[in-house]
N, C-alpha and C positions, 0 to 999 in steps of 0.2 A: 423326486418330489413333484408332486401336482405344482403347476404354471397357480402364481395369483393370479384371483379375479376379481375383478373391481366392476360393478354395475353401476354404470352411466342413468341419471333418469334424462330423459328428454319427451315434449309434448308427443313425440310421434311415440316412441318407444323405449324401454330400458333397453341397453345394450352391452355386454359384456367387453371388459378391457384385460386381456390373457395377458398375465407380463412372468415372461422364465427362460434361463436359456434356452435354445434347442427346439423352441416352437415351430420353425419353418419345416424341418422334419417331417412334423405331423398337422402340415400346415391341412391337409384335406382334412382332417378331423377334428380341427379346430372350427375349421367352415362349418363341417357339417352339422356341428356342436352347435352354433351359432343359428341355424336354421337357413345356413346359405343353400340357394337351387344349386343347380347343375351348370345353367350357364354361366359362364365366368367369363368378365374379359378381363385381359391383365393390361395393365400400361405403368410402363416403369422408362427407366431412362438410362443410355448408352454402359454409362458409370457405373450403376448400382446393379445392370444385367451383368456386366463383366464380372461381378463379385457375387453375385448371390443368385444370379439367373440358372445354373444348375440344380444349386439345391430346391431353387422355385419351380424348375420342371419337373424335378423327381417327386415330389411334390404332388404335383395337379399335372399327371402325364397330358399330353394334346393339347396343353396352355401354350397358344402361340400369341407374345406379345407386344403389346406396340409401345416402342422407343421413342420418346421425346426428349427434347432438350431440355437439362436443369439447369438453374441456378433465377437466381431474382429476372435477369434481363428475360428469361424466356419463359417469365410466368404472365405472361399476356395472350390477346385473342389469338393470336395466328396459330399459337401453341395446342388452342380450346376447337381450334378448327380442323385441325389436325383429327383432335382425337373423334367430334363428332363428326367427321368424313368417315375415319375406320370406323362408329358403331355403326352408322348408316350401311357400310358396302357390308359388315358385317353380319349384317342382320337383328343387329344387339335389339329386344324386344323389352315392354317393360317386366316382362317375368326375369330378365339379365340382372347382374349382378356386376357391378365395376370394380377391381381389384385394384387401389394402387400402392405399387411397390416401391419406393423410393424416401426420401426429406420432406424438408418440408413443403418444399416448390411442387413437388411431384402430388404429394397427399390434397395443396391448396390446389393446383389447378385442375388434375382427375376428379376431384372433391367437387368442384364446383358445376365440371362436363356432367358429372353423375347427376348433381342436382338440378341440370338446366336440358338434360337430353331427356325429348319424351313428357316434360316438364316434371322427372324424377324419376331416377332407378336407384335402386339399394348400392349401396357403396361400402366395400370394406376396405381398412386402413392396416397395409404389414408396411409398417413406420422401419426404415434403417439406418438413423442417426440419430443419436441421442435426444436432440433437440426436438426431433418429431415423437419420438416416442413419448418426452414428459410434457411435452405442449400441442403442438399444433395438428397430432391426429386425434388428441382428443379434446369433442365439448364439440364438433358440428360446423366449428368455422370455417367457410371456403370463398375460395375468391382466388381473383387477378389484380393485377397493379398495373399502374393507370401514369403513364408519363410524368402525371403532377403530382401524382402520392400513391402510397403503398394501398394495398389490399382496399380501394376506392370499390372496386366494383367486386359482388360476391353475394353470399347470401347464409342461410343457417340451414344445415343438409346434415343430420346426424348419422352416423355410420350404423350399420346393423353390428360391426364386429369390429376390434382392431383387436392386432395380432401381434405385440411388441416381443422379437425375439432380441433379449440383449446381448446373444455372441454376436450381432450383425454390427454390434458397437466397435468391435473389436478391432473391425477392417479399415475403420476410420482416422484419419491422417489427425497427425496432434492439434492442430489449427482447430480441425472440424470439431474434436469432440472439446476442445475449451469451447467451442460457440456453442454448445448444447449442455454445456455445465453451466455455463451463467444464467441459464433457463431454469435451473435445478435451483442455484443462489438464490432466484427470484422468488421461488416459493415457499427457499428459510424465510426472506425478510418479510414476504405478505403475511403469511401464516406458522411458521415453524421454526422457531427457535433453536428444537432440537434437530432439525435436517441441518439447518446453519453450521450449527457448530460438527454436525457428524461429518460436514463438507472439510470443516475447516482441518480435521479431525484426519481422515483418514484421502486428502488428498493426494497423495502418491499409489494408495493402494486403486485410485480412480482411474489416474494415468495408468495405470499400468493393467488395467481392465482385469482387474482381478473379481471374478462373477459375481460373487456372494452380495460384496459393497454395488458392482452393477445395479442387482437385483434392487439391494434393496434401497436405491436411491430413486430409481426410475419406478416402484411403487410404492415409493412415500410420493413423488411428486404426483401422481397419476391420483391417488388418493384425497389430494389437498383438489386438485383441481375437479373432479368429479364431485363433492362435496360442493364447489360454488357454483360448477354447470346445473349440479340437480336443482339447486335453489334457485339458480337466475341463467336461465338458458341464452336467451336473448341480450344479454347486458343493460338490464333496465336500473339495475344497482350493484348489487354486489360481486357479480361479475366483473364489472369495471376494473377491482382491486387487479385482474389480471394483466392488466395493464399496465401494472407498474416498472417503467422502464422503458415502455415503448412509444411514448408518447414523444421524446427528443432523437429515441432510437430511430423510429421510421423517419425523422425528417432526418437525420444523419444520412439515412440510406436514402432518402428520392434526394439529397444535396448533391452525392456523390455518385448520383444515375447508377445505383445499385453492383458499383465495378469496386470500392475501395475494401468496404466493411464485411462481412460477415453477420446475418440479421442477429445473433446472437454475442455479438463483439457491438454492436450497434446497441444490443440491450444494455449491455454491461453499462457504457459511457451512460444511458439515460438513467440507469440505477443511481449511478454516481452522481448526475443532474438533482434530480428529485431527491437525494439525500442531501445535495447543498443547500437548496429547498427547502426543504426539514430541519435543519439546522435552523438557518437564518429566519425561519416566521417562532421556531424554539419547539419545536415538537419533536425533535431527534435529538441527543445529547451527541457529543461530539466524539464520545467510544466507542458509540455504534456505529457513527459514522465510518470513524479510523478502522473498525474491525470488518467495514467492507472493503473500506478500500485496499487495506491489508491484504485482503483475501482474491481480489479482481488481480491486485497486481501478480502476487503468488503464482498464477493462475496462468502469466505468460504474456508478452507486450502485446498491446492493443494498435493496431494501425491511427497514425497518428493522423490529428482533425487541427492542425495548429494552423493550415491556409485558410480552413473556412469561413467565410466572413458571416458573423452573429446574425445578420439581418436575413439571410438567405435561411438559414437555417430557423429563425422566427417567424420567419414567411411561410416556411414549411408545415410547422408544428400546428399554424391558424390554419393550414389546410388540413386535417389530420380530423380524423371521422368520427375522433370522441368530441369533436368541437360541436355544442349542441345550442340552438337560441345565439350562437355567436360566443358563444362564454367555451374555454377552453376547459376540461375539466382533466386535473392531474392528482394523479396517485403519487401522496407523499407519505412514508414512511413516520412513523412513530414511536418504532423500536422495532428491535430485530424479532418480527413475528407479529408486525402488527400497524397498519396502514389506515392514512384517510383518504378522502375525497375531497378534492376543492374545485373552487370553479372561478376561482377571483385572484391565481397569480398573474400580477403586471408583466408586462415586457421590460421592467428595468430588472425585477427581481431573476426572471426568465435568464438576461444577459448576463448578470451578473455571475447565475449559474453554472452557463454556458462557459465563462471564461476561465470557472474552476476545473476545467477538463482541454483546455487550452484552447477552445473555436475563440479566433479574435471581434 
């Protein structure tokens, strides 16, 4: 069967979103499909080479590529300097093309060398975990993290192409792909009712990476969010809604210097925030509540936040990059499939929250 496509709009370009098994196979013709040149550079990282760097060569023969370090602690400059040292001794020109192979660390920080080398070269995204294929390769967002908060420093650098092969899910340790399903939950509760409950539905067939349900979870979410990129690229509104969850999530992860959580375990807890949220100002009823939390826990234990102390992690949230004029602005749920924006929760409401997921 022909890979789904999903076109991306963004001010620079539309850009195709391939989502099927088996795409890395015929990863050159995808490229080529895509209107990728010749030059390529690849940069992927140690982990995701060990697993997939074969079939990425057989691939694109002569792709020789450069290995950086993943995970959150090593989505910073030293990492970014790395890679613009290898385009420079490379030769990489603006007619180049930057390939990154990897999550979401790997898609954010190549993402952002692409958009800041040369002051921009075309960048494509072959996303390999869940959570980067239905988020963070697509919609243009790239960046590094910044000792006092997550993804501070970054920009909007839209890919010409991503390349979402979902057997690459397959290889992914159980941990990994719950962190990349709570990103999938995220966009029952923004917008889809019916993902929601298909999650809730055939969760074992998820685990057990059975392709079909793969497929078609990872383009329903690719769907939902290309639908709010095309309308609001920039997050000047409706964009925003994609945020829901990560507004307590990212200070969970700069509280815990990026070593405890998982950014998609990270989500989860803010889902559950912003749902007690919802609740308490009355704009969630309390069965859509219990039907997430049902569903998070289902899902598999979450690393526990029970030492955190509330203030640290409120301190956090006010440094968090949706904080705009001073006013913190959070995505609270209003049924499953359907979210606000506010800009005037207090910090007693905020702690109270908090407490319902155990930070003291």
């Amino acid at each position: 069967m022909p890979p789904t496509r999903i076109d991306v709009e963004s001010a620079d370009r539309t850009y195709p979103v391939f989502v099927a098994p088996g795409l890395v196979r015929d990863l050159a013709r995808w490229l080529a499909e895509a209107g990728v040149g010749e030059r390529r550079f690849v940069v992927s990282s140690p982990t995701v080479w060990a697993h997939h760097g074969d079939a990425v060569a057989a691939a694109l023969p002569g792709a020789e590529p450069l290995l950086v370090p993943d995970g959150e602690r090593a989505k910073n400059h030293r990492t970014l300097s790395r890679i613009y040292e290898w385009l420079i001794e490379s030769g990489a020109d603006r007619g180049s093309t930057v390939i990154a192979v990897g999550g979401g660390v790997i898609g954010d920080t190549v993402g952002f060398a692409a958009a800041s080398y040369l002051r921009g070269v075309d960048l494509v995204q072959v996303p390999t975990t869940l959570l980067a294929q239905v988020d963070s390769a697509v919609g243009g967002k790239v960046g590094v993290n910044h000792p006092l908060g997550k993804n501070l420093i970054g920009a909007f650098h839209p890919p010409v192409a991503v390349i979402a092969d979902t057997t690459l899910i397959e290889t992914l340790p159980r941990r990994e792909l719950r962190a990349g399903l709570y990103e999938v939950v995220k966009y029952g509760v923004i917008a889809s009712r019916q993902l929601f409950d298909r999650i809730v539905t055939d969760l074992p067939k998820i685990f057990a990476c059975e392709a079909d349900v793969l497929w078609t979870i990872v383009a329903a979410s690719c769907r939902i969010k290309a639908d709010i990129v095309g309308a609001d690229e920039r997050e000047g509104d409706r964009r925003r809604v994609l945020n829901y969850g990560h507004t307590a999530g990212h200070a969970l992860e700069a509280v815990t210097r990026y070593r405890r959580l998982r950014h998609g375990e990270a989500v989860a807890y803010g889902m559950l925030v912003a749902a007690r949220l919802g609740v308490g100002r009355g704009l969630l009823d309390t069965q859509d509540q219990a039907a997430l939390a049902e569903l998070i826990g289902r899902m598999g234990p979450l690393p526990s936040v029970t030492d955190l102390p509330g203030g640290d992690v409120l301190d956090a949230m006010q440094r968090d990059k949706k904080v705009v004029a001073g006013r913190l602005h959070m995505v609270l749920p209003k049924g499953l499939g359907d979210t606000v924006i506010v800009d005037d929760v207090t910090p007693k409401e905020i702690r109270l929250a908090l407490r319902s997921i155990g930070v003291r």
